[in-house]
N, C-alpha and C positions, 0 to 999 in steps of 0.2 A: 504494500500500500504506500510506503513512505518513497519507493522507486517511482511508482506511478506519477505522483505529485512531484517530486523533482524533475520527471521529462516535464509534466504538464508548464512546467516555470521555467525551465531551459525554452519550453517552444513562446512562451509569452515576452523573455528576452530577446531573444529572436527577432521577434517582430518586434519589439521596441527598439533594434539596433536600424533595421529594416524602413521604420519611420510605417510599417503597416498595421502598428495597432488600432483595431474599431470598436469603441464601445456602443454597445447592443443591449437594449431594452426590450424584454420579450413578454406580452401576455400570455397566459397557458390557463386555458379555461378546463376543467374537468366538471364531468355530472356531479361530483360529490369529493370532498376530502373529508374523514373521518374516522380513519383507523389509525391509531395511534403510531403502528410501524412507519406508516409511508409519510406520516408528520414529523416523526425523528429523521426519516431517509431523505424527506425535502432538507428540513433545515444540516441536518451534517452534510451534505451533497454542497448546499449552495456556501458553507463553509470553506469546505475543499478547494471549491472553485473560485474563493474569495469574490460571492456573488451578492449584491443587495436589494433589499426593497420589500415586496412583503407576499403573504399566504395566506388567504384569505378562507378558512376551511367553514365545512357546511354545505349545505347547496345555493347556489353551486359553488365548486372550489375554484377561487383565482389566485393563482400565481404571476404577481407580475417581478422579473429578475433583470437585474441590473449588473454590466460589468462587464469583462474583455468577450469580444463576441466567440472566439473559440472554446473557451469557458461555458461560457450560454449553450451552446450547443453539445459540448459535453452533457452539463446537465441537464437536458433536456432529453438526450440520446438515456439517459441512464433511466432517468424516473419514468420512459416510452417502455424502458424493458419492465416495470413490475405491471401488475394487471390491475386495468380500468376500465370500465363501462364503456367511459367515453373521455379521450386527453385529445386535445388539440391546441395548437398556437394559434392563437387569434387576433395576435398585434405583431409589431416591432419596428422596432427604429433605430437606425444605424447612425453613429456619430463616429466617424474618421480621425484620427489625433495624429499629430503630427510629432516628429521623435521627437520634438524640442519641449513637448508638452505634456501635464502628467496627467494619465489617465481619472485618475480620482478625482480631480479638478472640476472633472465635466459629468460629474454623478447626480442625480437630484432625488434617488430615493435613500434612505439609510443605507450605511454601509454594510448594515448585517439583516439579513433576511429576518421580518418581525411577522411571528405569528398572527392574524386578526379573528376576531369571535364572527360567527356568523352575520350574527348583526352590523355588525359593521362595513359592510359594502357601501352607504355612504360616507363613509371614512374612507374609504381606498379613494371615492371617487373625487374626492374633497382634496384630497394626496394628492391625485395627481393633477387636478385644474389648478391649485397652486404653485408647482413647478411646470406650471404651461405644457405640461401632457393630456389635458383634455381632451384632444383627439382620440387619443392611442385609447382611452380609457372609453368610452362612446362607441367608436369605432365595432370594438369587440363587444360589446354589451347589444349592441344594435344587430351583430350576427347571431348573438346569442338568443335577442328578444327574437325576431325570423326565426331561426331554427325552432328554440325550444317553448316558443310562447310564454316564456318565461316575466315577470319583474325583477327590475336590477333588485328588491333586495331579497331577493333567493325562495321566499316563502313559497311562492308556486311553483315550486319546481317539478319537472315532468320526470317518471320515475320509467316511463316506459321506453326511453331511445337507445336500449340495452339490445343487444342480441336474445331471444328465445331463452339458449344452453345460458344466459349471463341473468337473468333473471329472476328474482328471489321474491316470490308470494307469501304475504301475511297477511295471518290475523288475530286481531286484539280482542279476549273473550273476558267481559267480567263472571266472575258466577260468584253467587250470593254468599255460598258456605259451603266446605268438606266437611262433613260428618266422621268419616271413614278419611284422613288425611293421608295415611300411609300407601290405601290400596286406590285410590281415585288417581293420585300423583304415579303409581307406578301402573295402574291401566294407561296413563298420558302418554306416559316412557313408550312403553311397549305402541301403541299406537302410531308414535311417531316414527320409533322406529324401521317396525315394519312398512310405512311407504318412503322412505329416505326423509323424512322431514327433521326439524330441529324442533325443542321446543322451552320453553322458558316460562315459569310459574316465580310474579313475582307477589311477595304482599308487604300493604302497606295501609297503615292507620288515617282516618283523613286528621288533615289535620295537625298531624303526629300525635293523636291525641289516642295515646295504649288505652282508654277506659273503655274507647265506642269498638264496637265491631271492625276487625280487618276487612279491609278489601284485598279480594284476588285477584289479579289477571290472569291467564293463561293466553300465551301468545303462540302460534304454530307459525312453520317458514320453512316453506319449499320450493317444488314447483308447485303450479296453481292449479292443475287437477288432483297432486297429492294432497293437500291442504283440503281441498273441499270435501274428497272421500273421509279426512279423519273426522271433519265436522260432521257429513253427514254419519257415519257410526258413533261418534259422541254423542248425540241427538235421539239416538234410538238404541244403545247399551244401558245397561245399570253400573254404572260407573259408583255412585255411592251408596250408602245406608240411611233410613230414615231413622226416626228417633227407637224405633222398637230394633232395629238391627236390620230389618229386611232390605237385600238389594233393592234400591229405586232407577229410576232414570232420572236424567238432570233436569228439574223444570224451572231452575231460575237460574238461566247462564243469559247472555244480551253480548251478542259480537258488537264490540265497541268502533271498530276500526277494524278497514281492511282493504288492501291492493299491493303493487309494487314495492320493494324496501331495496335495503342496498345489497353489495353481490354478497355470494356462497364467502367468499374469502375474506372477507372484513365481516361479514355476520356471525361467524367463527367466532373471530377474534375478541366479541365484543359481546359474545354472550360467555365466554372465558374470563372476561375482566368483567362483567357485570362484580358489582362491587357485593360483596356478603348475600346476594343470591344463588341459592345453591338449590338445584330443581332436585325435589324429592325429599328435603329439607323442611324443616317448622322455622327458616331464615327471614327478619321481616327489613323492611328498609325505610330510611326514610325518606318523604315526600321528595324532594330532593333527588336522590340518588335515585329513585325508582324514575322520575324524570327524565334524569341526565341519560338515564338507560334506554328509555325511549325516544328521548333526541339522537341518539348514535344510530339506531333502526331506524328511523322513519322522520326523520327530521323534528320540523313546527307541529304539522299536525299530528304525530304522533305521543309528541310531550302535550301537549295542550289535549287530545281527548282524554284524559285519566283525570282529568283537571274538575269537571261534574264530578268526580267520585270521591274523590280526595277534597 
């Protein structure tokens, strides 16, 4: 690694002896930035490549990077090899420097790549109309409103311009109470397992208030006819126990939410980190975290439908 980065600085002298150094300013729009690997991998990448400016994660994910243009396209060539829905470059702008002059001079976002919270896409936009990138910032937003009928600040974002195989189907099920906790959570197990699905049982106090009754989620995620067939068998098993013991069927479950979420490989990731939710578990969490867990799946609307419950 430390070889790597030494040609990469031999070839940046090079062209500064050359008088051919170009600084490059690149938008990189993605469907989504939200798994914590590829938010370490942007900012150590754009480190390496001594690149600046910011990361704007959520839906949709902007990257805009600043810095020697064969740098730029190193990192861009890199973070093209991990897997996304959707990556593309949707701006850039070339600034030529001549040997007599230092590149950094002619920089106008931070010098070190700065993470932004979703909401803040009018902050990026704000960023750059004040170092007179206006354009570059519009420009890409304007392909992006056309393509994905999108608003610049991310909340509608379209979860379908994924490939078929890329595709990850959920749904968000409240149901009222477990009676039977042990054997309902592992009929879910086995359920999901057997059509390849994931799934994740979160609970949580409204409130944060431990006196009133838990609320349950049960979220399923797969493909979208695997998901239907578990609902439709969840709907018509005896999944728990009534108050005398007898298996019942589930008559107070309400799908809260449900469509596209983000891919197989970050939904992994992130029902792994789900913070002190453990499926099959009596784990409860609070409002908060149980949130922050449904903002990582499915954005805005997915944090904000729990929201009636809690």
């Amino acid at each position: 690694e430390g070889k790597e980065n030494e040609i990469d600085h031999n070839h940046l002298r090079e062209r500064k002896q050359s008088g051919k150094v170009v600084l490059a300013r690149k938008l990189i729009y993605s469907h989504h930035i939200i798994a914590k690997t590829k938010r370490k991998a942007i900012a150590d990448l754009s480190r390496d490549y001594q690149l600046g400016g910011y990361a704007k994660i959520g839906w949709p994910g902007i990257i805009i990077i600043e810095g020697e243009e064969s740098s730029c396209d190193r990192f861009i060539d890199e973070i093209r090899s991990m897997r996304w829905q959707h990556l593309v470059v949707r701006g850039e702008e070339i600034v030529p420097i001549d040997d007599d002059q230092s590149l950094d001079g002619f920089r106008s976002f931070p010098l070190k790549l700065e993470e932004l919270a979703e909401d803040q896409m009018s902050f990026l936009a704000e960023s750059c109309r004040k170092v007179g990138l206006e354009a570059l910032f519009k420009t890409s937003m304007k392909m992006y409103g056309r393509e994905e009928g999108q608003e610049s600040d991310g909340k509608n974002r379209n979860k379908g311009d994924a490939s078929p195989e890329e595709q990850v189907y959920g749904t968000m099920t409240h149901v009222d109470h477990m009676n039977d906790s042990k054997g309902y959570q592992k009929w879910i197990q086995k359920a999901c397992k057997s059509t390849d699905c994931f799934e994740l049982i979160i609970r949580c106090y409204k409130n944060d208030n431990t006196s009133s009754p838990p609320n349950i989620f049960v979220s399923i995620f797969g493909p979208k006819s695997s998901v239907k067939q578990v609902m439709k068998r969840w709907r018509t098993s005896r999944v728990d126990v009534d108050s005398k013991g007898t298996p019942c069927l589930e008559r107070m479950m309400a799908v809260v939410l449900e469509g596209n979420v983000i891919e197989a490989n970050d939904l992994q990731e992130i029902l792994e980190d789900a913070k002190g939710c453990k499926v099959g578990y009596n784990g409860y969490l609070n409002l908060k975290d149980a949130q922050d867990i449904f903002f990582s799946i499915g954005g805005s609307d997915w944090r904000e439908a729990i929201i009636g419950y809690c």
